[in-house]
C-alpha positions in Angstrom: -105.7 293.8 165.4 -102.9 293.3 163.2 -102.2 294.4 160.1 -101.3 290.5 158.7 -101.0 291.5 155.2 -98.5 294.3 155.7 -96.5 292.0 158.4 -96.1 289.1 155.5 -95.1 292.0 153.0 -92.3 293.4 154.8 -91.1 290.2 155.7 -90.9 288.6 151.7 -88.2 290.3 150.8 -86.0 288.8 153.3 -86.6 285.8 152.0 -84.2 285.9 149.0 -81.7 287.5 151.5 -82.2 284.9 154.0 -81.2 281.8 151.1 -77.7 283.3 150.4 -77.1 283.3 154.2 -78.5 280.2 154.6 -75.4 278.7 151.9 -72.9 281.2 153.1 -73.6 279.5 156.8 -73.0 276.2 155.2 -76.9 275.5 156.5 -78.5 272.9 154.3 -78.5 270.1 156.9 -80.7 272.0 159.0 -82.3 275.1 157.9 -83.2 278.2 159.5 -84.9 281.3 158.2 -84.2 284.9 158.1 -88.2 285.5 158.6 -91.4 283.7 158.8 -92.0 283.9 155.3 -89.3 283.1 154.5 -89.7 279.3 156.4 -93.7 279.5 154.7 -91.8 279.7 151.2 -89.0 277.0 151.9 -89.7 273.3 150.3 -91.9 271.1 152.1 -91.1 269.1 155.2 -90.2 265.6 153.9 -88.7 264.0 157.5 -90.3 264.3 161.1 -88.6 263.1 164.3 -90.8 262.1 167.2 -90.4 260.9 170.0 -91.3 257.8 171.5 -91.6 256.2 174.8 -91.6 252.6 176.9 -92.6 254.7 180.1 -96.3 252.9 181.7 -96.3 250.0 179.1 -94.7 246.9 180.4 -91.8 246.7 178.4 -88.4 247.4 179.4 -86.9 249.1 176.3 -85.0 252.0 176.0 -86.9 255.1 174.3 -86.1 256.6 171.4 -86.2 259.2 168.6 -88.0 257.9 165.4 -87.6 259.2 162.1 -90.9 259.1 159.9 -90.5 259.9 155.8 -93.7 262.3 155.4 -92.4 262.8 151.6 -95.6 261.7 149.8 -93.3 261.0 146.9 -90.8 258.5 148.5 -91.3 254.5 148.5 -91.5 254.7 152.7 -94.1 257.2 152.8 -95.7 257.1 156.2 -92.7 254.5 158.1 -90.6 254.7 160.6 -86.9 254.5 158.9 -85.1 255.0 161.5 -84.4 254.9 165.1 -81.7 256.2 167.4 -82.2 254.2 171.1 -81.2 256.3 174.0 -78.5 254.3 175.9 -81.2 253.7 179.4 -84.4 253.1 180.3 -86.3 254.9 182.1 -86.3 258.8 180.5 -90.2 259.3 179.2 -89.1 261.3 176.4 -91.5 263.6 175.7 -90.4 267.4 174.4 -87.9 268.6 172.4 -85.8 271.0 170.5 -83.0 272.1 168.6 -79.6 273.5 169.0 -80.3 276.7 167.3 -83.2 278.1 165.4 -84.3 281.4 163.6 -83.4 283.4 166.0 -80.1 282.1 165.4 -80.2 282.5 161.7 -77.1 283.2 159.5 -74.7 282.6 162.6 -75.4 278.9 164.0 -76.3 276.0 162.1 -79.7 273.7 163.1 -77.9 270.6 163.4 -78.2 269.4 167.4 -81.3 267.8 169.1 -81.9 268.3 172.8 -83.8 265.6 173.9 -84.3 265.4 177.5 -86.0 262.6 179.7 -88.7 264.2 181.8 -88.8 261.4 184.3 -84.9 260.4 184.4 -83.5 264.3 183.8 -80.7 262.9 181.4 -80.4 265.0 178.6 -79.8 263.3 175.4 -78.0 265.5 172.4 -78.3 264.1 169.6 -76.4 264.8 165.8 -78.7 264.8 163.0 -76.2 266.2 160.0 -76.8 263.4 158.6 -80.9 264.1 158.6 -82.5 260.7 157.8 -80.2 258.8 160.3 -79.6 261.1 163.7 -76.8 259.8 165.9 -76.4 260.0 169.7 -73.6 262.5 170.1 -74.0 263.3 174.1 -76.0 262.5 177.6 -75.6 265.0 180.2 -76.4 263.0 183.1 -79.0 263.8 185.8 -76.4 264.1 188.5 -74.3 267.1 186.9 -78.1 268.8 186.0 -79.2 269.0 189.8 -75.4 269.5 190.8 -75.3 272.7 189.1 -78.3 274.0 189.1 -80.9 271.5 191.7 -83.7 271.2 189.0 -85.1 268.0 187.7 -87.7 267.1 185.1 -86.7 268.9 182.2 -89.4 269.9 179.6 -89.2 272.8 176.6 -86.6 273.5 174.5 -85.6 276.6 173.4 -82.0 278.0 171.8 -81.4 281.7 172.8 -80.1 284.3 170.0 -76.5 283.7 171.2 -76.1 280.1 171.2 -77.4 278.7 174.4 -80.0 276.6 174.9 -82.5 276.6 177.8 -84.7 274.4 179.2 -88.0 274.2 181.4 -87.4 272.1 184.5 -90.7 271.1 186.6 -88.9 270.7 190.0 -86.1 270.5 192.2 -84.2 267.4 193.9 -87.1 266.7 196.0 -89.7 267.0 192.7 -91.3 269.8 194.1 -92.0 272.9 192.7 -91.5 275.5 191.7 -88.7 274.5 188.9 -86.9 277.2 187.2 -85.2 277.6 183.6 -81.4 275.4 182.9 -79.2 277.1 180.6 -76.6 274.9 178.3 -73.7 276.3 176.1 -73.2 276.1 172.8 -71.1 273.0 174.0 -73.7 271.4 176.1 -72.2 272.0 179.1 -74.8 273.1 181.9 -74.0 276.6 183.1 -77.1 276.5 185.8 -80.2 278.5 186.4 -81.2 280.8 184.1 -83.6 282.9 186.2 -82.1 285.4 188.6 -85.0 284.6 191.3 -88.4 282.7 191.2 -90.5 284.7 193.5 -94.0 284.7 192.0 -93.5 281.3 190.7 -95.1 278.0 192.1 -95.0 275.5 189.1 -93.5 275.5 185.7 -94.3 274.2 182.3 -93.7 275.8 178.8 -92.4 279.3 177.9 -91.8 281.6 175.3 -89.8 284.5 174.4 -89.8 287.6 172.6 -86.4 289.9 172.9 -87.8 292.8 171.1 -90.6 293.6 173.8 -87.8 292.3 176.8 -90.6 289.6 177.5 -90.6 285.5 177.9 -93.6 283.9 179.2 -94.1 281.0 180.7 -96.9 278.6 182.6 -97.5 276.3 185.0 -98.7 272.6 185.5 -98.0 270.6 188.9 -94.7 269.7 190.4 -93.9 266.5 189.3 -94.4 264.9 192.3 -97.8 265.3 191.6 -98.4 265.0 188.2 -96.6 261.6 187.7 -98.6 259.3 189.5 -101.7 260.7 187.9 -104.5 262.6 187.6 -106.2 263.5 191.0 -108.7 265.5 190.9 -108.6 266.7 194.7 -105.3 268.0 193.9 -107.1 270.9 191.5 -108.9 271.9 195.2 -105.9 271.8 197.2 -103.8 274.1 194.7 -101.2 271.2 193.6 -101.9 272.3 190.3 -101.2 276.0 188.3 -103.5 278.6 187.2 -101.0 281.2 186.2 -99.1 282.4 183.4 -95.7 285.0 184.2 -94.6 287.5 182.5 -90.8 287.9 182.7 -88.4 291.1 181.9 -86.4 288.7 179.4 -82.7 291.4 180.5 -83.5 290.9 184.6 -84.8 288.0 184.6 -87.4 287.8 187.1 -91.3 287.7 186.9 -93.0 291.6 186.3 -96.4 290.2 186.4 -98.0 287.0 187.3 -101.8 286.9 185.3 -104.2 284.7 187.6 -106.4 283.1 185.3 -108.8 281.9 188.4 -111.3 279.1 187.7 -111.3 279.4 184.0 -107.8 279.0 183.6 -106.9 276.0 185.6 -103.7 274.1 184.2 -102.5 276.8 181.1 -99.5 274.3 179.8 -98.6 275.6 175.9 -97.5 279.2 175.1 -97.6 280.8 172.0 -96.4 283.8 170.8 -97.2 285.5 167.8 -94.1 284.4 165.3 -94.3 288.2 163.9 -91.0 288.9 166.3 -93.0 292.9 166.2 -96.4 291.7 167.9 -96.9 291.4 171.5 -99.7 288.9 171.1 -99.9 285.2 172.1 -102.1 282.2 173.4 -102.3 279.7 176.1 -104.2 276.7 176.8 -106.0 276.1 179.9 -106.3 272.0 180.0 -108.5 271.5 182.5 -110.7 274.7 182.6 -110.1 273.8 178.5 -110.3 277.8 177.4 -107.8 279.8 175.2 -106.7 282.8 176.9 -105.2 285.9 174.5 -102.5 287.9 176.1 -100.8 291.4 174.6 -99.3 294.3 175.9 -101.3 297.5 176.2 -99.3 301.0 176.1 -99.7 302.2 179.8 -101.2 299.2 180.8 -98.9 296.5 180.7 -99.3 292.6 180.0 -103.3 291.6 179.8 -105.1 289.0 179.3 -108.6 287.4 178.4 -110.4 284.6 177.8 -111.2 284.2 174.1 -112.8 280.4 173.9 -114.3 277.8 176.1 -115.0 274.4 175.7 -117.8 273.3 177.9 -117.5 270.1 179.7 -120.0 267.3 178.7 -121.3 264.8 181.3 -120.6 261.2 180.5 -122.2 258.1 181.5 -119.8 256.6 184.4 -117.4 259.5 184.6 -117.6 261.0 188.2 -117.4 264.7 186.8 -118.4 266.3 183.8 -115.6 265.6 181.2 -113.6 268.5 180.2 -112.6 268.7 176.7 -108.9 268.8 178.0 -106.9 271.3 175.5 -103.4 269.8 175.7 -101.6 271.3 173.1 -101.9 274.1 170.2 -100.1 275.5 167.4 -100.1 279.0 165.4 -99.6 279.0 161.7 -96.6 281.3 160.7 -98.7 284.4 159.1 -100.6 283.9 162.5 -103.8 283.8 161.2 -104.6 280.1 162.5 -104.9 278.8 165.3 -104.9 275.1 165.7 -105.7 273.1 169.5 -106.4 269.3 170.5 -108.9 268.3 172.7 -107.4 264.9 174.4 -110.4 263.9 175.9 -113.2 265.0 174.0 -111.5 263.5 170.9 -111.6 266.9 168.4 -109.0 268.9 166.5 -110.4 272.6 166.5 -109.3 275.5 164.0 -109.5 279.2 164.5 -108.9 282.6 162.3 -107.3 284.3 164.9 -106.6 287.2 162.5 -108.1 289.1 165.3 -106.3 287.7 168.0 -109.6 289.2 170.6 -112.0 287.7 168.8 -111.3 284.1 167.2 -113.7 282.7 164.8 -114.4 279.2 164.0 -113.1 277.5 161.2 -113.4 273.8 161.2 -112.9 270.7 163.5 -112.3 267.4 163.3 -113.1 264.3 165.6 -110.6 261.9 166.0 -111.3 259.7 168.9 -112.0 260.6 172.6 -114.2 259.9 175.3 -117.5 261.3 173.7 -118.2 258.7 171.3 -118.5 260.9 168.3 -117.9 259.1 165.1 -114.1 259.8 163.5 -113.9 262.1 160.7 -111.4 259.1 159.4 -111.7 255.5 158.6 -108.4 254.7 159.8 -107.8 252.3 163.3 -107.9 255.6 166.1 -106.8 255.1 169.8 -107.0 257.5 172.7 -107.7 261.3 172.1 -105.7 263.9 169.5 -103.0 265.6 171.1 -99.5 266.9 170.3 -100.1 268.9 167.1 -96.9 269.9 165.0 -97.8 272.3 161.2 -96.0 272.7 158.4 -94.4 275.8 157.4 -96.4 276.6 155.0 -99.7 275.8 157.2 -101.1 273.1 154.7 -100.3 269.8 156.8 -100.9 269.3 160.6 -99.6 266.1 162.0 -101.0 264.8 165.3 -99.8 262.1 168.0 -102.5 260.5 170.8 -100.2 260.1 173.9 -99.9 262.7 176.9 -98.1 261.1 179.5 -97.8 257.7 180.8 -99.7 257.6 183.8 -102.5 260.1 182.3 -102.7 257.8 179.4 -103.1 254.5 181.6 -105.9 256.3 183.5 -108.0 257.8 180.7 -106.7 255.6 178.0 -105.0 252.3 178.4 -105.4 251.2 175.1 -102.2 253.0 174.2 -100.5 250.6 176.4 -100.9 248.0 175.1 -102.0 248.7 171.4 -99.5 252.0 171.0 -99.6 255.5 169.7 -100.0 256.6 166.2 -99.3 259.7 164.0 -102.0 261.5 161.4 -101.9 263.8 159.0 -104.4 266.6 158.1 -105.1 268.7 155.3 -105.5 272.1 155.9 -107.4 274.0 153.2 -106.3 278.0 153.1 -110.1 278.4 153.2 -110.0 276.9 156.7 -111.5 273.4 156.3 -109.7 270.4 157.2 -109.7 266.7 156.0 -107.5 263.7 157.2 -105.0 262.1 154.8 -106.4 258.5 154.4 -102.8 258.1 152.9 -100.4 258.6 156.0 -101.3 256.4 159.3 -98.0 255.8 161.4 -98.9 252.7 163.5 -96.4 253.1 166.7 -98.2 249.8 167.7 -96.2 247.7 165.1 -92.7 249.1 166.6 -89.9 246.3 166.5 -89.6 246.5 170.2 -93.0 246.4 171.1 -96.0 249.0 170.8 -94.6 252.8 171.9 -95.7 256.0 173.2 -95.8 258.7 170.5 -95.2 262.1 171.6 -94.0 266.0 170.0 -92.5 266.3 166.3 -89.7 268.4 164.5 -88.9 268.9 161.4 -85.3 268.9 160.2 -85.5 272.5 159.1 -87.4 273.9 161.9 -91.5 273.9 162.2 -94.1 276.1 164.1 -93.7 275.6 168.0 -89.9 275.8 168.0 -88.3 278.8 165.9 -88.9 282.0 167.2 -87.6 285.3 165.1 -85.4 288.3 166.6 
């Protein structure tokens, strides 16, 4: 188990360190942070961008990147006040991520979003200096993206320590599997493949790194050949879908150990590692076996991993299986202690102390919607199922988005179609409870252009499931 306390001691006195670099680098736009206390002692976020999509509703809009004011103080608390259109239709925008991060901190400024289009494979870059009105500053198109490298489907964003940015890609030309990894410079040019060879791979998804134990991880889903007409459950049985997570040597890049996670550990999509840049711990979610597997490195041993939680499927009244709970996405606090995870089709928001990473404990939970029928913890107009989860630095706000992916969302929950996503906040208590904020409800449903699909959140100066420390 860690030693939290000590991690969060050594790490404070950066913090005053990290400020002056922060000026000298000229880095108030767009933040980053010498340590993780020093980002859970920075002021609060008071701007999120999310982004939003057309893809499976009927209307033939281009997507785009909203910007919501979550400042409780200002006069558009809770509203959209702005929106940068991407220049097609067509993209599903779904994840995103920045230019640089953390692990780029005091040499590169936070100040670029890479937003790609998972269906379409453009990649949109967009300027956000000016932080309450982002402007489109690139596209790299899909044809120079398979061209140089033959990947499609781009997914997670990560900037490296030196200035490029990589990105999950879910298949080739053909939108098969296995993917691989595209690397951009610092000018947004594509370079190609990041990964020197894919053996052990068959699908892709999220990943991770960590440069001081030479590790990334990453998971798998489907090949998007699969995945985007829908969910078919005979697929699970014929292997179209991923039950593995990899672990890579981050200098040769190629896999050093590929963890089956068997029956309970069908579809792991989000990664998390530990934000203490010392620890070799981390999490994954299993969607459809809906467990939380625990992974570390043991001297002599190598990369392990176990299954720490289940959530047992329920039988529903004219569902032909029993319903899984479905964990789609999760989130670590920054003194990782909590553990936050969304269950899409059950309809609950679930909080663990993971201060022993083996053995979480829980905290609290929350029902906001699903499939089950349980009555909200909220009086406010909920849709679909929880599911992308974004926290605050300092772990006292968690802000949650219903839609998955268009074609899963018209099968389990076509409401969003036509009525639209929308955006909570919840209270997080240090004591571990939780309460919705009856006072922030963004209603993607009232969007100018018609009701939207509401997807993953940033902050402007970084947040939980994007900067990673050196």
């Amino acid at each position: 188990m860690l030693r939290r306390r000590e991690f969060l001691a050594s790490t404070a006195a950066a913090a005053l360190a990290g400020d002056a670099i922060r000026l000298l680098a000229g880095q108030e736009a767009g933040r980053t942070h010498a340590t993780p206390a020093d980002a859970m002692q920075g002021p609060p976020e008071d701007l999120a961008y999310v982004t939003a999509t057309y893809a499976g509703t009927g209307i033939d809009q281009p997507d785009y990147l909203a910007v919501v004011d979550v400042d409780p103080a200002s006069a558009s608390y809770s509203q959209v006040i702005h929106r940068v259109e991407m220049p097609h239709t067509g993209d599903e925008l779904h994840h995103f991520g920045w230019n640089a991060c953390s692990s780029c901190h005091g040499h590169r400024q936070r100040r670029f979003l890479i937003v790609p289009g998972l269906v379409s494979t453009r990649i949109h870059v967009l300027d956000a200096a000016e932080r309450r009105r982002p402007k489109l500053h690139r596209v790299i198109e899909a044809e120079e993206v398979v061209a140089k490298s033959g990947l499609t489907a781009p997914h997670t964003v990560h900037c490296l320590p030196d200035g490029r940015i990589m990105l999950s890609m879910l298949g080739n030309e053909r939108l098969e599997g296995p993917g691989g990894f595209l690397l951009l410079d610092e000018g947004f040019n594509v370079l190609g493949s990041w990964e020197a060879a894919r053996d052990g791979m068959r699908y892709n998804y999220d990943f991770w790194y960590q440069p001081r134990h030479k590790v990334m991880v990453s998971s798998e889903w489907a090949a998007p050949s699969t995945t985007r007409p829908g969910f078919d459950p005979q697929h699970v049985q014929q292997g179209k879908y991923g039950r593995q997570i990899h672990f890579w040597d981050w200098d040769r890049r190629q896999i050093i150990r590929s963890a089956d996670l068997g029956e309970e550990g069908w579809i792991p999509l989000e990664v998390r590692f530990h934000h203490d840049p010392e620890s070799s711990h981390g999490f994954v979610g299993a969607a459809l076996s809906s467990s939380i597997w625990h992974w570390h490195h043991e001297q002599g041993q190598g990369w392990q991993t176990e299954r720490v939680v289940q959530v047992e499927p329920v039988e529903v009244e004219g569902w032909p299986f029993a319903v899984p709970g479905l964990i789609t996405d999760l989130v670590l606090s920054l003194d990782d202690r909590w553990l936050y995870f969304s269950n899409w089709l059950h309809g609950d928001v679930r909080r663990y102390d993971v201060s022993n990473p083996a053995r979480p404990r829980l905290a609290s939970r929350l029902w906001l919607g699903g499939v089950l029928g349980h009555a909200p913890n909220t009086s406010l107009p909920l849709r679909g199922g929880p599911q992308m989860l974004q926290l605050s630095h300092d772990g006292l706000r968690l802000y949650v988005t219903n839609s998955l992916f268009s074609s899963w969302d018209n099968q389990f929950y076509p409401a969003i179609a036509a009525q639209g996503s929308h955006m909570l906040q919840i209270d997080c208590d240090p004591s571990g409870s939780m309460a919705v904020n009856e006072r922030f409800f963004v209603d993607f449903g009232k969007e100018p252009r018609g009701p939207a699909r509401a997807h993953e959140m940033r902050f402007p100066d970084g947040d939980c499931t994007s900067d990673i420390w050196v």
